[in-house]
N, C-alpha and C positions, 0 to 999 in steps of 0.2 A: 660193294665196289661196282660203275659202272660197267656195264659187258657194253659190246659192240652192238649196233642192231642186228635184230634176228633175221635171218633171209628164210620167204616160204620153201619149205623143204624139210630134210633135216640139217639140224644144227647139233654139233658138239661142243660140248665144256669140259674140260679137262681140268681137274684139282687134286693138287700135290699137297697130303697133308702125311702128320705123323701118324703113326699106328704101332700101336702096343700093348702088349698085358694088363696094361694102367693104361693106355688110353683110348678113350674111343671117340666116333665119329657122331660129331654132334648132325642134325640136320640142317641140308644147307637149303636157304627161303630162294626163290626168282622172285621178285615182288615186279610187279607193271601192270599196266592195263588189260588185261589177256583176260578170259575163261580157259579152263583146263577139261579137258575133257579125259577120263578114265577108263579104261578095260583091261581090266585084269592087270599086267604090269605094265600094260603099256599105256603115254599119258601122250597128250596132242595139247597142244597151244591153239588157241584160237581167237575170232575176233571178238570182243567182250561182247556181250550185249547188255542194253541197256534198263531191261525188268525183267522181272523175276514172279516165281504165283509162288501161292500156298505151295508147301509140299517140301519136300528135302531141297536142298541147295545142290549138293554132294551131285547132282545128275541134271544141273543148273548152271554147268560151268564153273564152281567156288567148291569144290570137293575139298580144298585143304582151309578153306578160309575160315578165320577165329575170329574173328571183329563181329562187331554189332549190324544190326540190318535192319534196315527203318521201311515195314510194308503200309501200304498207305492207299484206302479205299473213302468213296466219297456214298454217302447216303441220302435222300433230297426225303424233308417231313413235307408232310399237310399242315399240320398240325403242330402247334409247342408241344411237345412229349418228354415221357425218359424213356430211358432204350435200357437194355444191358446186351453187356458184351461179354460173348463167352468162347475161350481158347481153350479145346480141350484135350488138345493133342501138342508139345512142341517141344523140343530139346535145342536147348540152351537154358544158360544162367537163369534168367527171369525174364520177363515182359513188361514194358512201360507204356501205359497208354496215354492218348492224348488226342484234344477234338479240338479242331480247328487252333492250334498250338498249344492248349490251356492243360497243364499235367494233369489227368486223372489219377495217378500212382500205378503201385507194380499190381503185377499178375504175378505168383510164385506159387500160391500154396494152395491146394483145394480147396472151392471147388472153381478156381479160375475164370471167374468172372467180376465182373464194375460191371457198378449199377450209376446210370449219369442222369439224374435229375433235371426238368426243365429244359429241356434243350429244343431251342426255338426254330420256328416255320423256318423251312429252307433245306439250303444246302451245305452240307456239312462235309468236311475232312477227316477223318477217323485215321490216325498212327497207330502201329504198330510194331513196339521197337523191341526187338529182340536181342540180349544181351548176348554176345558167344562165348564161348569156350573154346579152349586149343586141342579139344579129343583131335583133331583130324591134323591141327599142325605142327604140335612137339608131341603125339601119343605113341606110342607102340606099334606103328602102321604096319606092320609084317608080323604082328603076333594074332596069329588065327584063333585062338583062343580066348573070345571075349568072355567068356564065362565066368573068368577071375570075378572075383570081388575085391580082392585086395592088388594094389598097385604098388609096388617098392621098384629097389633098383635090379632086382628080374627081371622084370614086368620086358625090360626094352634089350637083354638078351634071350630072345624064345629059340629056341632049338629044338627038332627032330620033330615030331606031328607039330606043333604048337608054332613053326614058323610057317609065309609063305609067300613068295614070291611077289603074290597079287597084294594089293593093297587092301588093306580090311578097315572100310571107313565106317565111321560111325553116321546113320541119321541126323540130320544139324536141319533146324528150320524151322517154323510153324508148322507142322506137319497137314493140319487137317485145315480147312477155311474156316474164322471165325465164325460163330452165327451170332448177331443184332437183331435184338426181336426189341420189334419198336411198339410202346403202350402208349396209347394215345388218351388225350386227357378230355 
């Protein structure tokens, strides 16, 4: 449903739902152009910004965000070459890459790298499309206890040590910077 616009400050939302033995409270999305900014339980709305580096998101302004995220770096050859590219750090689904639009395929499974053949004098565009996952926006966010391995419908009532206030996000993002090691022919 539309809200009103946000005024700088703070703002309240107030929602009347039911609660009971049987039911509970699902989480509710703000979806808009903002960054969120995090600490401990308390969370700040801000002006989006418009790029992002290597590295978690989660302290990037996108702490709750589940969607896909396309990082996108340019390389200039001497030379026609192949390159490989290697991701060797990132949490999400999978990785898709792609150079100057043309699909190379996924990144998923050790040892995280494409190997791209021929690729001509110049300047090139290298994608980096990061598939996401919803750890951070339907997960367990107040269960301090990531240790589980196993997830059921526990998992999102944690009680007495095992809850907490603070929000307990998971790492989400390329973590570390690709490395492109360019072979020249």
């Amino acid at each position: 449903m539309p809200l009103p616009k946000l005024k700088k400050g703070i703002n309240e939302l107030i929602l009347r739902v039911p609660i009971g033995k049987s039911i509970s409270i699902e989480n509710f999305l703000l979806l808009g152009d903002f960054d969120v900014h995090v600490s401990g339980c308390n969370i700040t709305i801000n002006k989006p910004r418009r790029k992002i580096t290597f590295g978690s998101i989660i302290n990037q302004g996108m702490p709750f965000y589940g969607g896909n995220i396309t990082y996108k770096t340019k390389i200039v050859l001497d030379q026609t070459s192949d390159i490989t590219l290697r991701v060797s750090r990132y949490m999400g689904a999978l990785i898709r890459v792609s150079v100057d639009g043309a699909d190379y395929g996924k990144l998923v499974f050790a040892p995280y790298k494409k190997e791209i053949k021929n690729l001509s004098k110049g300047e090139h565009t290298i994608e980096f499309k990061l598939f996401g996952t919803r750890v951070n926006t339907f997960s367990a966010l107040h269960n301090c206890n990531k240790s589980e391995n196993w997830k059921g419908p526990s998992y999102w009532y944690s009680q007495d040590d095992c809850w907490s206030y603070e929000y307990c996000l998971s790492e989400t993002g390329i973590l570390s910077s690709p490395v492109i090691e360019i072979i020249g022919k």
